[in-house]
C-alpha positions as CSV (number, residue, x, y, z in Angstrom):
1,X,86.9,50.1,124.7
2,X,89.2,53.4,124.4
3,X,90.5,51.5,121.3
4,X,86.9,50.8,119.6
5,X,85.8,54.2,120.1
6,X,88.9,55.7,118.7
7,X,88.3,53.5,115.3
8,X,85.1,54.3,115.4
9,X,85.8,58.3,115.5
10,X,88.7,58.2,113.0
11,X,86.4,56.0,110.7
12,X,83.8,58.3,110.9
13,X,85.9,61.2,110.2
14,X,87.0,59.5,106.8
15,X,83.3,58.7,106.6
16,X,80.6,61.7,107.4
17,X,78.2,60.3,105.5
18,X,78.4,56.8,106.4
19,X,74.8,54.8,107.2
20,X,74.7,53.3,110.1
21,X,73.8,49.8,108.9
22,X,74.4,48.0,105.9
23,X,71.5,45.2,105.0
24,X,73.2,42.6,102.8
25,X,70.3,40.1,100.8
26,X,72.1,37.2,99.0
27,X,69.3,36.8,96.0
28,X,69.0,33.4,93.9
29,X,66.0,32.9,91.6
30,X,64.0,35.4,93.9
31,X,62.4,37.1,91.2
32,X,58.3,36.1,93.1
33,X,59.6,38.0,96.5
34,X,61.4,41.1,95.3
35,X,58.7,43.5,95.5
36,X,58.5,41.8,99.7
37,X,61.6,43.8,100.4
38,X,59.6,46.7,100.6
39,X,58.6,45.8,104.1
40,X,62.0,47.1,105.0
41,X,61.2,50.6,104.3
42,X,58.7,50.2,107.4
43,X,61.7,49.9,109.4
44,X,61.4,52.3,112.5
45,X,65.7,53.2,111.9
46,X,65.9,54.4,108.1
47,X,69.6,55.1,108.4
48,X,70.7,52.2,106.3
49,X,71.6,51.1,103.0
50,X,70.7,48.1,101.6
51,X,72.7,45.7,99.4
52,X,71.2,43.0,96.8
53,X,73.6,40.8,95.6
54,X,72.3,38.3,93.0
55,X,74.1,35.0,92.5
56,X,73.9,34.3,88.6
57,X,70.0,33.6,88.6
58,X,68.8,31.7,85.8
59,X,65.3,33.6,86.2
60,X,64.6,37.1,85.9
61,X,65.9,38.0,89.0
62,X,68.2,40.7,88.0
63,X,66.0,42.0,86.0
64,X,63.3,42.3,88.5
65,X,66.3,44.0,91.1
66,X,66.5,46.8,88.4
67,X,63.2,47.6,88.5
68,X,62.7,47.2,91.9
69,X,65.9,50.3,92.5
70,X,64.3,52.3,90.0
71,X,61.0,52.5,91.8
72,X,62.8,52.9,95.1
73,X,65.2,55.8,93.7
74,X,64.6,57.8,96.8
75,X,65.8,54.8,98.5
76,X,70.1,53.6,99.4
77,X,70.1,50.2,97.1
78,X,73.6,49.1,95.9
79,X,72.9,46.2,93.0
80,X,75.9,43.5,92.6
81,X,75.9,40.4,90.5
82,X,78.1,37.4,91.2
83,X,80.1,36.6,87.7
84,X,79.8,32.9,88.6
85,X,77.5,31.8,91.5
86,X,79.2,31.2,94.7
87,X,76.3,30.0,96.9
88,X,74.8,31.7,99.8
89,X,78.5,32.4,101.7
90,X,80.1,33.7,98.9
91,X,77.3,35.8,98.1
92,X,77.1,37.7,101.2
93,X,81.3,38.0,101.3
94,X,80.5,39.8,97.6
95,X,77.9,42.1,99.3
96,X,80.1,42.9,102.3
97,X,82.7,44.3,100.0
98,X,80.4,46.8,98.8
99,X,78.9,47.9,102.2
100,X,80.3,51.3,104.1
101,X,77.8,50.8,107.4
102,X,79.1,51.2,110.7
103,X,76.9,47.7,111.7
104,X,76.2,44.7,109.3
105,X,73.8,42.3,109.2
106,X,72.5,39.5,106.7
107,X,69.2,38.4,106.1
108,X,67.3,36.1,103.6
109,X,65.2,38.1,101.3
110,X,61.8,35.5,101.8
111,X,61.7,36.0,105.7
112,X,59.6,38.9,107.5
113,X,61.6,41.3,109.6
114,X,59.9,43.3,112.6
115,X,59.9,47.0,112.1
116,X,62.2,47.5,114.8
117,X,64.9,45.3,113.9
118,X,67.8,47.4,112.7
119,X,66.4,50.1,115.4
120,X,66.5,48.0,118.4
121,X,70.0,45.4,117.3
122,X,71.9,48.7,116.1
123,X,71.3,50.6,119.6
124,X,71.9,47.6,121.6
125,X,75.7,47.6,120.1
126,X,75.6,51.3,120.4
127,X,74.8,50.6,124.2
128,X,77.3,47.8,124.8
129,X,79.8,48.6,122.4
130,X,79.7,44.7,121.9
131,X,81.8,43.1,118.7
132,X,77.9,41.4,117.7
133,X,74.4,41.3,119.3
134,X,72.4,38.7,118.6
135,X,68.5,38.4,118.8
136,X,65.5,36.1,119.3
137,X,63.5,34.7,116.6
138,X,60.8,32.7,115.7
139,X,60.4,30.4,112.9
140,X,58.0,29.2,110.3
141,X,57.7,25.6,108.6
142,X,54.8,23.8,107.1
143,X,52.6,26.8,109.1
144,X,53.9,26.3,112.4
145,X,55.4,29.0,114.0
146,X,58.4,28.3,117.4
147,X,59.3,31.8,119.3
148,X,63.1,31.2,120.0
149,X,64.4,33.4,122.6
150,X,68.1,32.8,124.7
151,X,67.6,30.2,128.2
152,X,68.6,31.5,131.4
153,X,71.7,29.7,131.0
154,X,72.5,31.0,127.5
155,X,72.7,34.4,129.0
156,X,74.4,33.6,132.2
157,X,77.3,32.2,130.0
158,X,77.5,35.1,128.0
159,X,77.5,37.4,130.7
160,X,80.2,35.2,132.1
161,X,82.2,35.4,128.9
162,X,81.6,39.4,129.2
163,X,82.9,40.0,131.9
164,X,86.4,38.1,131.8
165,X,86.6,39.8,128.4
166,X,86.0,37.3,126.2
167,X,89.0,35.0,124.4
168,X,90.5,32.0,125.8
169,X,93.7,32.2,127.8
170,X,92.8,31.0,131.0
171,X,90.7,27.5,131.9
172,X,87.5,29.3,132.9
173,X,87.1,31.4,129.9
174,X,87.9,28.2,128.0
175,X,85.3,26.3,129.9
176,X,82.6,28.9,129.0
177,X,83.7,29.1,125.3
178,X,83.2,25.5,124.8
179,X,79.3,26.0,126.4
180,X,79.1,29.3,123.4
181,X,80.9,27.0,120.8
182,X,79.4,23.9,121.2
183,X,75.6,23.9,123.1
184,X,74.2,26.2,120.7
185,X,74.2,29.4,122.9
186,X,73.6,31.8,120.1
187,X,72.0,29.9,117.4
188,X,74.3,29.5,114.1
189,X,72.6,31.6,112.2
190,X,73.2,35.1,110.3
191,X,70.1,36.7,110.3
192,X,69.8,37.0,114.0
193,X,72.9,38.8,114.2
194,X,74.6,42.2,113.7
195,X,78.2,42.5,113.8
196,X,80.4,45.6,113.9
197,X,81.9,46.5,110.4
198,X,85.3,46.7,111.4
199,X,85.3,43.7,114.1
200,X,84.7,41.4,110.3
201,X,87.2,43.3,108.7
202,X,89.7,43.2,111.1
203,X,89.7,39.8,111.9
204,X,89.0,38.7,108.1
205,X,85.8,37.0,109.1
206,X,84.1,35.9,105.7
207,X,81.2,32.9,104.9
208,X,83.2,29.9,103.9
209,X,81.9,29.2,99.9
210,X,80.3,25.5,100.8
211,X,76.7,24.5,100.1
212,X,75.2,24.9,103.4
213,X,76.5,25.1,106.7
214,X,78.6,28.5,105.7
215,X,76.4,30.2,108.4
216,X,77.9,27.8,111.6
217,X,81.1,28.6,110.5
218,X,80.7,32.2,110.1
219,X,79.1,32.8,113.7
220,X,82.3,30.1,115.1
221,X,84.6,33.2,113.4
222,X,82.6,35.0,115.3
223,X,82.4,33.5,118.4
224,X,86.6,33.1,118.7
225,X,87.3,37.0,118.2
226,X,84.7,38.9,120.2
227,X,85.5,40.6,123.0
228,X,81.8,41.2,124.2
229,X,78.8,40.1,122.3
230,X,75.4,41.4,123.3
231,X,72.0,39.4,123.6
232,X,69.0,40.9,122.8
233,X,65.7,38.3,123.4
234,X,62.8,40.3,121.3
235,X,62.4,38.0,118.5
236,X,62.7,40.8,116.0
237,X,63.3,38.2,113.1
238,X,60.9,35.4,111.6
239,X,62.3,32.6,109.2
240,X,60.2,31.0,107.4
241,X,61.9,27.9,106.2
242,X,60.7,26.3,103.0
243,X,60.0,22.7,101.5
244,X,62.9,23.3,99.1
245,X,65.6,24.7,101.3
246,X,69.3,23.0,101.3
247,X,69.5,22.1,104.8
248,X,66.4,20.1,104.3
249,X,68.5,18.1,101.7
250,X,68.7,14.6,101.6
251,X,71.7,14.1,98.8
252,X,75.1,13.3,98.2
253,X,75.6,17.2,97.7
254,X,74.5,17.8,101.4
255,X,76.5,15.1,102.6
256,X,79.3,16.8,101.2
257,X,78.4,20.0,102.5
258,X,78.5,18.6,106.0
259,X,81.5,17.2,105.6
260,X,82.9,20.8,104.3
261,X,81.3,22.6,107.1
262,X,82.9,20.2,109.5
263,X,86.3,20.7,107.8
264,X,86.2,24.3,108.1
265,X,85.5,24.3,111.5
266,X,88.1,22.1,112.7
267,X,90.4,24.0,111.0
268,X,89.1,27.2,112.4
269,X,89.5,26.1,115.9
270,X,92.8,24.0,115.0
271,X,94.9,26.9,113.4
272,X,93.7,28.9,116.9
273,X,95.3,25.8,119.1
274,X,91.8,24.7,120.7
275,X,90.9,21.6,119.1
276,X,93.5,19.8,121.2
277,X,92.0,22.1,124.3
278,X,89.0,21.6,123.3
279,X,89.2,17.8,121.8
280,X,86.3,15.8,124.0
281,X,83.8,19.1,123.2
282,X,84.8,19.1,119.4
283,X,84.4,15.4,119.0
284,X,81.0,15.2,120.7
285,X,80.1,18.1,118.7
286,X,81.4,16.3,115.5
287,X,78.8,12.7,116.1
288,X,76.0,15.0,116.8
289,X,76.1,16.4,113.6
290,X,77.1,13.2,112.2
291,X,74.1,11.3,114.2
292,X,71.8,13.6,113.2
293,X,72.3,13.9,108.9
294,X,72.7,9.8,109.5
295,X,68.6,9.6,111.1
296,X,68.2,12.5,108.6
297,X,68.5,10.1,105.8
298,X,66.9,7.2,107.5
299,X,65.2,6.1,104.2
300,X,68.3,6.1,101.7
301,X,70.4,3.2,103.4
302,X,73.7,3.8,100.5
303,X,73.5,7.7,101.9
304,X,73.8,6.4,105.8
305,X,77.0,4.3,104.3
306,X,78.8,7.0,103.0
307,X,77.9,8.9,106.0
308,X,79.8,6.4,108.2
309,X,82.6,5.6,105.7
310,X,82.9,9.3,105.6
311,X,83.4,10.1,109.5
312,X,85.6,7.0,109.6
313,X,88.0,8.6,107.4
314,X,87.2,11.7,108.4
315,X,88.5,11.0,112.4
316,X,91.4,8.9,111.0
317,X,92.6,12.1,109.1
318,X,92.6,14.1,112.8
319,X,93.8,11.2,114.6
320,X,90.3,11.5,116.1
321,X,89.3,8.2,117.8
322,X,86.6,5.6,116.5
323,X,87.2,2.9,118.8
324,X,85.6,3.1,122.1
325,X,88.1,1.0,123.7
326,X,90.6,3.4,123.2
327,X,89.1,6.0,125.9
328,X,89.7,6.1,129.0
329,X,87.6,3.9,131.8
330,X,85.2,7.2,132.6
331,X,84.1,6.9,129.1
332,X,82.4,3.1,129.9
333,X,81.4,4.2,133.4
334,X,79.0,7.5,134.3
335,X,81.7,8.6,137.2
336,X,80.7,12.1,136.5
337,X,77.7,11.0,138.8
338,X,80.1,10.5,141.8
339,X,80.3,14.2,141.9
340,X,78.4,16.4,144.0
341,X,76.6,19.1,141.9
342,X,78.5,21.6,144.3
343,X,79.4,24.9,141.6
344,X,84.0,24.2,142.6
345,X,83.5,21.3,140.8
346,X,81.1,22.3,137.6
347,X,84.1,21.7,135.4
348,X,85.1,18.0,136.3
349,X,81.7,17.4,136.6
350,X,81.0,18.4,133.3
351,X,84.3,16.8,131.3
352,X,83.8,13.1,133.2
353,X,80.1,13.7,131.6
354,X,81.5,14.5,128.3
355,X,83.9,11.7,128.4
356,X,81.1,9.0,128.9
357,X,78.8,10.6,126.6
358,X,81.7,10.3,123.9
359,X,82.3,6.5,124.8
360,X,78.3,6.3,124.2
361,X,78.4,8.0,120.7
362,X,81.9,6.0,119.6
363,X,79.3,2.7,121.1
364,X,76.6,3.9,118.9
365,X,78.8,4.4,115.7
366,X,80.5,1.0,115.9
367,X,77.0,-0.7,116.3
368,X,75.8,1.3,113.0
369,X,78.7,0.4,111.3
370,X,78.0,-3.4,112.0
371,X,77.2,-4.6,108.4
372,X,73.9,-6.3,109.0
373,X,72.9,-10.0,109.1
């Protein structure tokens, strides 16, 4: 903590007038909700500066971004425009080298943001001195709204991870990651999360430049090189998630994008030595993303193909296995039932689980890739 602060003082020193949050917007044909960002000048914390970075629109987006500074002169804006478009990740990387805030955070430009968002996230990592802090949400699609907010468990496990100071060197922190990396503890998203300026820099943490998916493997970054990381349940932010978004994609380009996003993230945790630590959590992780983009395209039997022919080459690649014969016996019998639900023996408990659930989803691939009769 001695160490932050110290940063944090010398920083400031170089910095007097630096704002205390950056707001980074990625922008792509967005010319219809520009004049919307004004909602952020309701913001109960005005201390911030805000960054639009447009990604080669083909309307008048950049146009419209102009005027939209102009009338706001009294107003922090920094304009940037991408020289070729790099997609949502490398948007926001492209805004991020513009920002000077002590905090960052990223949000989409057609979402509503409560008025005490940047207040309320900012002094929560004031508070904890916490690498990120992450918040609730709610969401919107087709008119119907969800209020997210972190389980019981969610923050037991990050108070866990807290308090042995975060990382991985010993087997319980390692347990506890694999609950944060792997059973959605902190939802992979950007815009319910503000990071310290320097924890990104320092660690190089950056949006891989992939179609979708760069937001899971920005929060896994994340998630490997905080210390402490703060949990704050007001849903402060609300997504509204349209008909045309690109996870919502059902194409070749979003297969491809999966696969990407699953690429990176093996290598992530690979060049830190935890897939092998980590290998019956990763894999099970893998077919649930893979199991769920194969239902996802339920009606376009040639996508579900490549999907399998895919993950088939994809595990013989990371000598990952396909055949279910090749696990252990645990994986063909539920022995994790044996044990008592007593908390010593959590752990086994959990990993015999894991192991049968893997022998299930290896059961359920080889039955999908049965050509039919």
């Amino acid at each position: 903590m001695q160490a932050h602060l110290q940063a944090a003082c010398s920083y400031l020193y170089k910095n007097p007038t630096m704002p205390k949050v950056s707001v980074i917007i990625p922008l792509y044909n967005a010319s219809s909700y520009i004049p919307d960002l004004k909602q952020l000048w309701e913001q109960t914390l005005q201390d911030f500066e805000l960054i639009l970075v447009d990604d080669c629109s083909t309307d008048d987006t950049w146009d419209k971004l102009q005027e939209f500074k102009a009338q706001n002169s009294d107003k922090a804006i920094i304009l940037a425009r991408n020289e070729h478009n790099l997609g949502p990740g490398g948007t926001r990387n492209h805004g991020l080298t513009k920002s000077s805030g002590e905090y960052v955070i990223f949000l989409d430009g057609d979402d509503r943001y409560d008025p005490t968002l940047l207040e309320k996230m900012s002094q929560r990592l004031d508070d904890t001195h916490a690498d990120l802090v992450c918040c609730g949400f709610t969401d919107q699609y087709n008119g119907v709204n969800n209020t997210h907010k972190f389980s019981q468990h969610a923050i037991n496990t990050i108070n866990k991870y807290n308090q042995n100071g975060g990382g991985y060197n010993d087997d319980l922190n390692l347990y506890i990651l694999s609950k944060i990396l792997f059973q959605q503890v902190l939802f992979p998203y950007p815009w319910n999360k503000m990071a310290l300026r320097s924890f990104l820099s320092s660690h190089h943490i950056s949006f891989p430049e992939i179609l979708c998916g760069e937001d899971r493997c920005w929060v896994v970054q994340m998630i490997l090189k905080a210390r402490q990381i703060a949990l704050l349940n007001d849903p402060l932010y609300h997504h509204i998630i349209g008909p045309n978004s690109i996870s919502a994609e059902k194409s070749v380009r979003a297969l491809e994008a999966l696969f990407a996003q699953l690429e990176f993230e093996y290598q992530t945790l690979n060049s830190s030595g935890l897939v092998t630590k980590l290998f019956l959590s990763w894999q099970r992780h893998f077919w649930n993303y893979i199991f769920f983009f194969h239902h996802k395209v339920a009606k376009y039997p040639s996508l579900q193909e490549q999907v399998l022919s895919r993950s088939a080459d994809f595990c013989q690649t990371h000598a990952m296995p396909t055949d279910p014969n090749l696990l252990p016996i645990g994986s063909r019998i539920p022995c994790h039932k044996l044990i008592p639900k007593l908390f010593g023996l959590t752990r086994t408990r959990d990993q015999l689980k894991e192991l049968y659930l893997l022998g299930s989803d290896l059961r359920r691939f080889q039955a999908l890739s049965q050509p039919s009769k």
